[in-house]
N, C-alpha and C positions, 0 to 999 in steps of 0.2 A: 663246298668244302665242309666237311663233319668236324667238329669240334668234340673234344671231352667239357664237359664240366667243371668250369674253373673252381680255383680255390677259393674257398669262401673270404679268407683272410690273411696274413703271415701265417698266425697259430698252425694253420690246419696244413700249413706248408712247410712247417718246422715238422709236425708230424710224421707227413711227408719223408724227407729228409732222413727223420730217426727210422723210419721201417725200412726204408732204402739203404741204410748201413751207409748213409752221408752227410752225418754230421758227429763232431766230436762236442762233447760238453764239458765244460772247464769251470772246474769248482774253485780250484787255486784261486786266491788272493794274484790280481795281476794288472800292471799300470798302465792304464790305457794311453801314458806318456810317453815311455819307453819301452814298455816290452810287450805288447798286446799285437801290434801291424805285425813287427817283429817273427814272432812265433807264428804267426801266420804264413807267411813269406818263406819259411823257410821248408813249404810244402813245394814250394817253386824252385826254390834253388837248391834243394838237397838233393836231387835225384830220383823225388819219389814220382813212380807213373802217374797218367794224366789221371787215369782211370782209378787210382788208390786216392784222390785229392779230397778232400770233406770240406763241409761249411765247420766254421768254429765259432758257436753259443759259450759266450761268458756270463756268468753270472754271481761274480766278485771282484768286482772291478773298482777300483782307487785310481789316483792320480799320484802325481811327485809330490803333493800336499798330503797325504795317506788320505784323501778326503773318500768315506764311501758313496756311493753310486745307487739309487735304489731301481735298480733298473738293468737288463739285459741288452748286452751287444752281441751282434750278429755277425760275422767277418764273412766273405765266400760264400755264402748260401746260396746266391740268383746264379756263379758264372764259376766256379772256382776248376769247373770241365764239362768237358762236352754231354754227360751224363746229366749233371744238375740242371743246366740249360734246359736240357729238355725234358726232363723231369718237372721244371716249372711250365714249360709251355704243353706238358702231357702230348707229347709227340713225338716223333722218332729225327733222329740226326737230318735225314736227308728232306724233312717236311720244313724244318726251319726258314728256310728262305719264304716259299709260301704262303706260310702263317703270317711273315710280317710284309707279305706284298698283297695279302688279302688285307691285312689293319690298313695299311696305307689307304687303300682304294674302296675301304669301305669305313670312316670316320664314322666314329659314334660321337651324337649328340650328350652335350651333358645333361642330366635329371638333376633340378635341384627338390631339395629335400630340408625338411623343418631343424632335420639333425640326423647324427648320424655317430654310429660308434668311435668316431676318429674323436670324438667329444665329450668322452665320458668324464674329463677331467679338463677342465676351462679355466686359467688365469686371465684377469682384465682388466683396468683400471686402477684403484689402489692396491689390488692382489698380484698384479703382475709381476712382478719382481718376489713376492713373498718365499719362493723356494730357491732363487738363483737365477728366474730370467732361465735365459739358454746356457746355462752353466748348470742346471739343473740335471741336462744330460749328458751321458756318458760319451761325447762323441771323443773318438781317436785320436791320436798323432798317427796321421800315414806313415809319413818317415823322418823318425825323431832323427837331428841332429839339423835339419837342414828346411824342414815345413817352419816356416811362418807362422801357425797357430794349428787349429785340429780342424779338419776340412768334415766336412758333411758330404761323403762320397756317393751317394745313393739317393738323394733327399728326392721325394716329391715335390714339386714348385706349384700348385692351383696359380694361375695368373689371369687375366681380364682386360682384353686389348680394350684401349680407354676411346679408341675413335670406330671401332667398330662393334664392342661387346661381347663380341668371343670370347670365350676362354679356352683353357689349355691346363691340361697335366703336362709339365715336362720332367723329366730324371736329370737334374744338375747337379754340379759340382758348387759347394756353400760353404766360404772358408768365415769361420767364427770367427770374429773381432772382441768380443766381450758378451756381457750379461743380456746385452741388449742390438746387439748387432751382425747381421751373418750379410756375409757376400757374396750372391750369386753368378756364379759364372754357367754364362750361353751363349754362342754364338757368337756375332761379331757384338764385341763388347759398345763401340758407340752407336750401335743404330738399338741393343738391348738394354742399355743403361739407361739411354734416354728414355727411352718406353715406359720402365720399370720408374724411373724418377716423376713421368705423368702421371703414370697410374698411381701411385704413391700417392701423388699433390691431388689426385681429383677422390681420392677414396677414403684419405683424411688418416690414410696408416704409416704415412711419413715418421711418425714420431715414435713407433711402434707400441701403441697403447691397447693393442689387443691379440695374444697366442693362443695358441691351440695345442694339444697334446697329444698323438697317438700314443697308446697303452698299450702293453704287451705285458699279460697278468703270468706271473708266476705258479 
């Protein structure tokens, strides 16, 4: 199976996106408490074709606090139609299935590395909390009225089975609880709880004394 040339990063995918005539960018002052899912959503339910549908780049975003944001949200970029999809996997509709039955069947090992651009900016020990902890970013209210707190719908999870050493990227759902606390949902919750509670106690990141910050430069 031939591949194109993955993207090197989000940026170069945003890019992407803008020459593709599928993404809108939103200068407006807009709260990502109440009206930011919102206006998103209503590319879904106003009638507009699947094929008219765009990612939407905010880059003024506040809360119900008017508090600002120093930082860009991304809504619909990876899936928002059939186009985007596969604009990110750089392949045609009907190769989709393929693509991700050749991933299956052909796992990549993970490369560790001394470091890495996800790390350009590192909170740890007495600095961790110094910007807000996880209140530092802008993440969303899905659906104000009725969400519980502002979920992390797209998140990268890095994890490390503690009895065998493996590890894992997985895309989960992370609903924020505070400055210091996000909840991962995957799978079945008590055989992944439990896990996640081991590997915690053996890795010594129970108490959460050390973040990491991917950047997305303006």
């Amino acid at each position: 199976m031939n591949f194109a040339k993955p993207y090197e990063d989000l940026r170069e995918f945003i890019a992407a996106l803008d020459e593709h005539d599928k993404l809108y960018r939103i200068h407006r002052e807009i709260n990502k408490d109440s009206e930011l899912q919102p206006l998103v959503r209503w590319q879904f339910r106003g009638g507009i074709p699947e094929e008219a549908r765009r990612g939407f780049l905010f880059d003024n975003v506040t809360d119900g606090k008017k508090r600002k944001y120093d930082c860009r949200v991304l809504v619909g970029g990876l899936s928002s139609s059939e186009s985007i999809y596969c604009l990110g996997l750089k392949c045609h509709p009907d190769e989709v299935a393929d693509r991700w039955i050749y991933a299956m069947d052909h796992l990549v090992e993970p490369v560790l590395v001394a470091s890495g651009s996800c790390q350009e900016e590192i909170h740890q020990g007495a600095e961790l909390l110094a910007k807000g902890g996880l209140l530092e970013f802008a993440v969303p209210m899905s659906t104000p009225g009725f969400d519980n707190g502002p979920y992390i719908t797209a998140g990268h999870w890095i994890t490390k089975d503690p009895e065998t050493g493996k590890r894992n990227v997985g895309n989960r759902l992370g609903n924020c609880h505070g400055f210091r606390t996000c909840e991962r949902h995957s799978g079945d919750s008590r055989v992944c709880g439990q896990r996640q509670h081991d590997s915690d106690q053996q890795s010594g990141s129970v108490d959460g004394r050390t973040r990491r910050r991917s950047v997305v430069d303006k």
